[in-house]
C-alpha positions as protocol buffer text, in pm:
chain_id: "A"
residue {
  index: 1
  type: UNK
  ca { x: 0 y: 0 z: 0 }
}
residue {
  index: 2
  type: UNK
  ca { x: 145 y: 326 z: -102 }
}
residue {
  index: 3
  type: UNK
  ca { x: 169 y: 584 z: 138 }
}
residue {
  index: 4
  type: UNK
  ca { x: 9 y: 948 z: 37 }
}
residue {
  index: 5
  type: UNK
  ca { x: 396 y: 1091 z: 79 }
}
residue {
  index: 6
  type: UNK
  ca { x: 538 y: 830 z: -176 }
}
residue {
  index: 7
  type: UNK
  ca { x: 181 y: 934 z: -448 }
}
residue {
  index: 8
  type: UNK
  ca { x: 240 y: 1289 z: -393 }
}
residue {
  index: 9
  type: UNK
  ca { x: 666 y: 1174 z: -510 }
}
residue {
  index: 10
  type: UNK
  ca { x: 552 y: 981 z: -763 }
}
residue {
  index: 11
  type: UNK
  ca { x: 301 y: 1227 z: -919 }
}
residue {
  index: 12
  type: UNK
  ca { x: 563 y: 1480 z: -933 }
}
residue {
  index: 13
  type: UNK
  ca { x: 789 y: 1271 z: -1106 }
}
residue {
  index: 14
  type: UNK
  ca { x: 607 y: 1125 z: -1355 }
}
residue {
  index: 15
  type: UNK
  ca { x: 526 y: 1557 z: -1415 }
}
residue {
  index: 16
  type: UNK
  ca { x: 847 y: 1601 z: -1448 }
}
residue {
  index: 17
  type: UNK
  ca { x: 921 y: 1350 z: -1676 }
}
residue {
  index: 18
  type: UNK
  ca { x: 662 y: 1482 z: -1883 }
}
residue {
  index: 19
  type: UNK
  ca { x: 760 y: 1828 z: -1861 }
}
residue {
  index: 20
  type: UNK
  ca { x: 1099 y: 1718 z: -2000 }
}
residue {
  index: 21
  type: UNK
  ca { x: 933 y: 1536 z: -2237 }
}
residue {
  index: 22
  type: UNK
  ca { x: 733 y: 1837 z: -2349 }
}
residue {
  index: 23
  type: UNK
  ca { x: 1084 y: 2107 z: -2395 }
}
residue {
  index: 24
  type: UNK
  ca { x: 1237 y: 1781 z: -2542 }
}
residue {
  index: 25
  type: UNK
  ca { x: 949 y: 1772 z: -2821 }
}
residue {
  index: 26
  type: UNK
  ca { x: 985 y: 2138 z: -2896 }
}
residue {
  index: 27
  type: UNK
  ca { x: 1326 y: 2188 z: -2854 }
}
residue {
  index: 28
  type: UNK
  ca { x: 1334 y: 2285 z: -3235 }
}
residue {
  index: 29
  type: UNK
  ca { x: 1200 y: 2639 z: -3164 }
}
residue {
  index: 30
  type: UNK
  ca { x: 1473 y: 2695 z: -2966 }
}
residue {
  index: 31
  type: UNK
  ca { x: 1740 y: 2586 z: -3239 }
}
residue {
  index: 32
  type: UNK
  ca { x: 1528 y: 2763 z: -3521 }
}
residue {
  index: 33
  type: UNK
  ca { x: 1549 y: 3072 z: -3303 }
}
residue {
  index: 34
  type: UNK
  ca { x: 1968 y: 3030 z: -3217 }
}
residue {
  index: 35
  type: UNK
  ca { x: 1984 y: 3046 z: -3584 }
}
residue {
  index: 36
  type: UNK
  ca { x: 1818 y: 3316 z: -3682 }
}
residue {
  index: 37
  type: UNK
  ca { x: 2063 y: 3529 z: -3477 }
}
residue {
  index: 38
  type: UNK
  ca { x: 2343 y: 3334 z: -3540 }
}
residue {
  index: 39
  type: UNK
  ca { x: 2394 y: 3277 z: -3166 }
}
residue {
  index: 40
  type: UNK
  ca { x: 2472 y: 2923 z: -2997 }
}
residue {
  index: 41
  type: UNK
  ca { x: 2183 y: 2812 z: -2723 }
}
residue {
  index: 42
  type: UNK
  ca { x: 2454 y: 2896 z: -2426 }
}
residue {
  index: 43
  type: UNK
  ca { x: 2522 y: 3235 z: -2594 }
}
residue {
  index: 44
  type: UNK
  ca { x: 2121 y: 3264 z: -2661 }
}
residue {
  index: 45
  type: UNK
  ca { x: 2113 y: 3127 z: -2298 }
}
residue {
  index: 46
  type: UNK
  ca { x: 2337 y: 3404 z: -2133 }
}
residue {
  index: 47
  type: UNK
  ca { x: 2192 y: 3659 z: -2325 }
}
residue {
  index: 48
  type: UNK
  ca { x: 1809 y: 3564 z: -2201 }
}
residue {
  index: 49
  type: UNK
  ca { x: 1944 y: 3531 z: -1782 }
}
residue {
  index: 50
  type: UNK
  ca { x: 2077 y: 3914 z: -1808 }
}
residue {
  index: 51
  type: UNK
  ca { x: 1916 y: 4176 z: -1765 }
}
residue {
  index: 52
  type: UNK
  ca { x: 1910 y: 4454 z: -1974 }
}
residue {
  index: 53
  type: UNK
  ca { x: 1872 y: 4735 z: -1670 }
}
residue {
  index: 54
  type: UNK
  ca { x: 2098 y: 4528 z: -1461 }
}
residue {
  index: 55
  type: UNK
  ca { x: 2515 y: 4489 z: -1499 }
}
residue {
  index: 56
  type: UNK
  ca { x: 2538 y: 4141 z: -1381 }
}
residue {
  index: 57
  type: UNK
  ca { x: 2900 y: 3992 z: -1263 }
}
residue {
  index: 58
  type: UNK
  ca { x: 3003 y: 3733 z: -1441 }
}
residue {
  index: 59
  type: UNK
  ca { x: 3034 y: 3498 z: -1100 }
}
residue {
  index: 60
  type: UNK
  ca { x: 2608 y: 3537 z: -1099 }
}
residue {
  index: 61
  type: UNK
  ca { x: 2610 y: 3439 z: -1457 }
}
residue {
  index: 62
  type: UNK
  ca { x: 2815 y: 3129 z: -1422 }
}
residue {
  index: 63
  type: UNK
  ca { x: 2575 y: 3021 z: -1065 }
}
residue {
  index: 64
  type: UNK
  ca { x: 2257 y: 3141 z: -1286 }
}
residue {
  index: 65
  type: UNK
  ca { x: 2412 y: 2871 z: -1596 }
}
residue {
  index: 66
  type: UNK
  ca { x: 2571 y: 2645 z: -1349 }
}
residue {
  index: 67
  type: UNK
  ca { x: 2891 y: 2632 z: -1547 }
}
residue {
  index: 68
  type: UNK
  ca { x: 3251 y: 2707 z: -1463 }
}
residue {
  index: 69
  type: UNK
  ca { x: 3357 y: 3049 z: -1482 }
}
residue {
  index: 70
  type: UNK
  ca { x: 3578 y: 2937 z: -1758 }
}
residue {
  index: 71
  type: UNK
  ca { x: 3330 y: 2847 z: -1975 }
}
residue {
  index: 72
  type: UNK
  ca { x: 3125 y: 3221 z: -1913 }
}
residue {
  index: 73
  type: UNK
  ca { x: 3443 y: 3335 z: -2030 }
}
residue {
  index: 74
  type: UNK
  ca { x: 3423 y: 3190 z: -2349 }
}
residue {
  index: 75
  type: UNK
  ca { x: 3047 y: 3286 z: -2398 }
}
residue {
  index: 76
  type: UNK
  ca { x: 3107 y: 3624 z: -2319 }
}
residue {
  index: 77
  type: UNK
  ca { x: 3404 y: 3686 z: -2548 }
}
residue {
  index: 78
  type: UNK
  ca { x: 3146 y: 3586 z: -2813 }
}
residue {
  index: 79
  type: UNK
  ca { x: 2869 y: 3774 z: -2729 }
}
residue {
  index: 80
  type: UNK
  ca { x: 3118 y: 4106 z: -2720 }
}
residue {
  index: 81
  type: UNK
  ca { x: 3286 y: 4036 z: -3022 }
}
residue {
  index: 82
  type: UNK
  ca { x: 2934 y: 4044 z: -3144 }
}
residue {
  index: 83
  type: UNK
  ca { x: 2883 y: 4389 z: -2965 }
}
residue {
  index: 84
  type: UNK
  ca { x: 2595 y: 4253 z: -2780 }
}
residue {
  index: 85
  type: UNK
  ca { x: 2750 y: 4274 z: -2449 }
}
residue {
  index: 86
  type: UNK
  ca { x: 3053 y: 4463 z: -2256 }
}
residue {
  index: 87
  type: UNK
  ca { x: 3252 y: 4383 z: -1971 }
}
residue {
  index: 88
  type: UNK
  ca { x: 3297 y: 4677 z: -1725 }
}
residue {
  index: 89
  type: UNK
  ca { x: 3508 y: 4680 z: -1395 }
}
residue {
  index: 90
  type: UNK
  ca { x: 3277 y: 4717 z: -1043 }
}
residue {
  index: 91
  type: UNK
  ca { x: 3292 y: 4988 z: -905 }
}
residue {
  index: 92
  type: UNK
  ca { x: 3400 y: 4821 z: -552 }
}
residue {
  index: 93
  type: UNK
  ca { x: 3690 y: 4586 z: -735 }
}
residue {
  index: 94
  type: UNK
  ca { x: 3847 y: 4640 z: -1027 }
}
residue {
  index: 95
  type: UNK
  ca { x: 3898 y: 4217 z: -1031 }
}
residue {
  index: 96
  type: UNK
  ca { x: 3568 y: 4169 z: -1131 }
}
residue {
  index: 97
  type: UNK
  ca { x: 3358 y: 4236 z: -1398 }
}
residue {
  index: 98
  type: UNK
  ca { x: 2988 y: 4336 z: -1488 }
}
residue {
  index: 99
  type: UNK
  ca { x: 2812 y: 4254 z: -1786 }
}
residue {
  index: 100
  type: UNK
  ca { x: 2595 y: 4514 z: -1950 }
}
residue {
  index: 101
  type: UNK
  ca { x: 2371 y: 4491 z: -2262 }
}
residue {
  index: 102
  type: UNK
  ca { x: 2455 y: 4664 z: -2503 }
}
residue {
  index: 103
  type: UNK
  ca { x: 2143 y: 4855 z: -2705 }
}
residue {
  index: 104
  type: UNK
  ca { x: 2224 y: 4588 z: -3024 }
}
residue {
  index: 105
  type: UNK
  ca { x: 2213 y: 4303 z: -2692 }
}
residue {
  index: 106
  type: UNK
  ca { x: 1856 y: 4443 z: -2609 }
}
residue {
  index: 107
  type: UNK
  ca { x: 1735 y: 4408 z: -2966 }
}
residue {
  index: 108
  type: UNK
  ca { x: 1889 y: 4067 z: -2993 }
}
residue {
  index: 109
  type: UNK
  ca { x: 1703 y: 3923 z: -2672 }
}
residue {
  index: 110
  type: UNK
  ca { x: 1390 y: 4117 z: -2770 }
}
residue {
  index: 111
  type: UNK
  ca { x: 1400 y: 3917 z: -3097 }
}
residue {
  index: 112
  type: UNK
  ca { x: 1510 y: 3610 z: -2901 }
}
residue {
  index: 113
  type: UNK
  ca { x: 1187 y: 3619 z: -2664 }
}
residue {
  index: 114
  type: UNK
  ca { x: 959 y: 3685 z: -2941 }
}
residue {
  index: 115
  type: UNK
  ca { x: 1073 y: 3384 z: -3112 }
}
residue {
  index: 116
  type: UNK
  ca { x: 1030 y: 3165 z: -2840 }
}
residue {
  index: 117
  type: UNK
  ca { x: 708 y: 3328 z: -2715 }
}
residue {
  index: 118
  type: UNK
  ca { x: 503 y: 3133 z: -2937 }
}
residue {
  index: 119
  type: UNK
  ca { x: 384 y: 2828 z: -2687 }
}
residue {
  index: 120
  type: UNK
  ca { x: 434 y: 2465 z: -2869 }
}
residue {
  index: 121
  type: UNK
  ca { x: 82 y: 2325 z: -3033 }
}
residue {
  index: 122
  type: UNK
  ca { x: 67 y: 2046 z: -2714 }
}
residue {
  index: 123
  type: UNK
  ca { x: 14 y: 2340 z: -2499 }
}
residue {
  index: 124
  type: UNK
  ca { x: -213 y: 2524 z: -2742 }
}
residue {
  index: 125
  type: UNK
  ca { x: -486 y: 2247 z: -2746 }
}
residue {
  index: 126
  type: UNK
  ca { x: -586 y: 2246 z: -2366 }
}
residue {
  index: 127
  type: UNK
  ca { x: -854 y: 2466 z: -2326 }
}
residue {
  index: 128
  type: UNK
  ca { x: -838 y: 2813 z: -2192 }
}
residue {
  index: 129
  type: UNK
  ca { x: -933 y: 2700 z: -1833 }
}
residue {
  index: 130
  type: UNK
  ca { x: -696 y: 2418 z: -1828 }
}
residue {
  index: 131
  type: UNK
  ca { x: -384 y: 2662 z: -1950 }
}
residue {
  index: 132
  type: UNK
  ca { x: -493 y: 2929 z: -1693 }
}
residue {
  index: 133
  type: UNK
  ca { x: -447 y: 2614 z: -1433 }
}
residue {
  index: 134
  type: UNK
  ca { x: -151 y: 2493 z: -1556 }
}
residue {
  index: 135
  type: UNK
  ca { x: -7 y: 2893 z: -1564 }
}
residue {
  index: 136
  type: UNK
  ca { x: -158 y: 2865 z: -1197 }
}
residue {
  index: 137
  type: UNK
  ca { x: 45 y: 2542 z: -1100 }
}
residue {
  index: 138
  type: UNK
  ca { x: 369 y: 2665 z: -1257 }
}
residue {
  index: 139
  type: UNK
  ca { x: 373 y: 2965 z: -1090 }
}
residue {
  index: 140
  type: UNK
  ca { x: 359 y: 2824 z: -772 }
}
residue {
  index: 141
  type: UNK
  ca { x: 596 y: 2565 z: -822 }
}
residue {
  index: 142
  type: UNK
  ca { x: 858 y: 2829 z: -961 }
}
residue {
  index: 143
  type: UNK
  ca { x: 739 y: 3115 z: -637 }
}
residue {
  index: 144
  type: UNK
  ca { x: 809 y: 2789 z: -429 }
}
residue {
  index: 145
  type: UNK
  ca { x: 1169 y: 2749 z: -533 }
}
residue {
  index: 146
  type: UNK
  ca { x: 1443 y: 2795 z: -295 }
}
């Protein structure tokens, strides 16, 4: 007999699962939108987690990637040499560096979000009510993170 603990665990796996499932399926948009800015999805990636009104040090990037500092490195030196992004000193230490959009960087994301606005056709034939649920669930789940 299965205990309401081990239902509640197994529901949420098997909606996880699915979930992956579901960004596996559709994982297409993403490429299709990578390439029509001639971006990788880590550079597409990076470019999406900063904020635009925000420098951001590249430490937060890395934590917000989960990836080695190293490999920000590398992303970054693309996404400048695309003049999409700039590195700029803090003000508080010199040793490390912000990230700031650039106006071109803005633009790019802006066309970037647009692209991968459109929701996939799986989520397009629940009904109204059941994507104002789901909406509901998700956003509690994601408000409930640590």
């Amino acid at each position: 007999m299965s205990t309401p603990a081990a239902e509640q665990t197994s529901a949420a796996s098997e909606a996880w699962r699915l979930m992956g499932r579901l960004f596996q399926a559709n994982r297409g948009a993403l490429f299709q939108a990578c390439s029509e800015v001639s971006l990788s999805p880590p550079q597409v990636m990076a470019l999406r987690l900063l904020d635009p009104e925000r420098p951001m040090p590249m430490s937060e990037l890395a934590g917000l990637m989960h990836c080695d500092n190293s490999n920000i490195t590398g992303i970054v030196d693309r996404l400048e040499s695309r003049g999409l992004v700039e590195r700029r000193p803090a003000t508080h230490d010199r040793r490390v560096k912000h990230l700031l959009v650039t106006a071109d960087g803005a633009a790019t994301r802006g066309r970037v979000e647009a692209l991968l606005a459109h929701p996939p056709e799986a989520l397009l034939t629940l009904s109204v009510a059941e994507q104002r649920q789901l909406l509901a669930l998700i956003s509690k789940a994601v408000a409930e993170e640590p």
